[in-house]
C-alpha positions as CSV (number, residue, x, y, z in Angstrom):
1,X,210.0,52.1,19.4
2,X,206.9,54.2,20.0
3,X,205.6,52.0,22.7
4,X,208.8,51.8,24.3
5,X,209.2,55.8,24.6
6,X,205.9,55.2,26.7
7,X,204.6,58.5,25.0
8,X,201.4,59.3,22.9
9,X,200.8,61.7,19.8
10,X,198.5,63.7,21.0
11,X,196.4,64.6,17.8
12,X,196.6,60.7,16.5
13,X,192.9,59.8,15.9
14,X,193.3,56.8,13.8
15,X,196.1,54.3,12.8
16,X,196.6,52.4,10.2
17,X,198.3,48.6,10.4
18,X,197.1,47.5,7.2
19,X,198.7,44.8,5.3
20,X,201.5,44.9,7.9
21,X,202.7,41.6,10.0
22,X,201.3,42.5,13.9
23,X,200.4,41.0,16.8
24,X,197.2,41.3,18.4
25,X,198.7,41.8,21.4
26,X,200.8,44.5,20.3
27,X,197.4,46.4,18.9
28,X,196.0,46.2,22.2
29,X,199.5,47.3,23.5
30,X,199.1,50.5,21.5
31,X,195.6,51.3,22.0
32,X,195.8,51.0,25.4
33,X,199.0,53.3,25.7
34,X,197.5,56.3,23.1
35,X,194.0,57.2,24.3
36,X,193.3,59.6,22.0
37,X,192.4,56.7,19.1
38,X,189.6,56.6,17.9
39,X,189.5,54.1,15.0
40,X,192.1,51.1,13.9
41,X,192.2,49.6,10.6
42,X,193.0,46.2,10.9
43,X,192.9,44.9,7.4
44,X,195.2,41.6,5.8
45,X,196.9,41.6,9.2
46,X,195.9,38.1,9.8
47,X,194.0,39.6,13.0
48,X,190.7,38.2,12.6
49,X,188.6,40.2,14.7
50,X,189.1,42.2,17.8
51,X,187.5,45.0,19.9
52,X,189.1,47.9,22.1
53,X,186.9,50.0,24.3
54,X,186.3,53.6,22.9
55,X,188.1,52.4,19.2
56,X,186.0,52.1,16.3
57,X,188.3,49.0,15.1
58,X,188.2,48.3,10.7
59,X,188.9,44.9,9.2
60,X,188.2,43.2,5.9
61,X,186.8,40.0,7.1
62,X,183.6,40.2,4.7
63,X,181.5,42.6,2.4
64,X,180.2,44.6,5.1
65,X,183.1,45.8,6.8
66,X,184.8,46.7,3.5
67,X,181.7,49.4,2.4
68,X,182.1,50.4,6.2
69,X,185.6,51.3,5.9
70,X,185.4,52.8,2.8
């Protein structure tokens, strides 16, 4: 429904799809759409990896990225 409005939150700085079923392309979708994001968590979304321009983008896909998201 957010996408759809085709507006943006204006003080978002990071989101959160964690442990949710989504889409890649619906990640890109909203990073695209809110440019004020500045980080994505990614983690058990069966995304593997990905990478947005200007997004600091979090997953779980070894040790490494855990202590970094942490």
């Amino acid at each position: 429904m957010y996408l759809k409005s085709g507006r943006n939150l204006p003080n978002l700085e990071t989101a959160d799809f964690s442990m949710n079923k989504i889409e890649e392309k619906v990640v890109r979708r909203f990073v695209t759409a809110d440019t004020t994001c500045k980080s994505i968590s990614i983690c058990k979304t069966g995304i593997e990896k990905a990478a947005y321009p200007g997004v600091e983008v979090f997953h779980c896909n070894g040790l490494g990225a855990l202590v970094k998201r942490m």
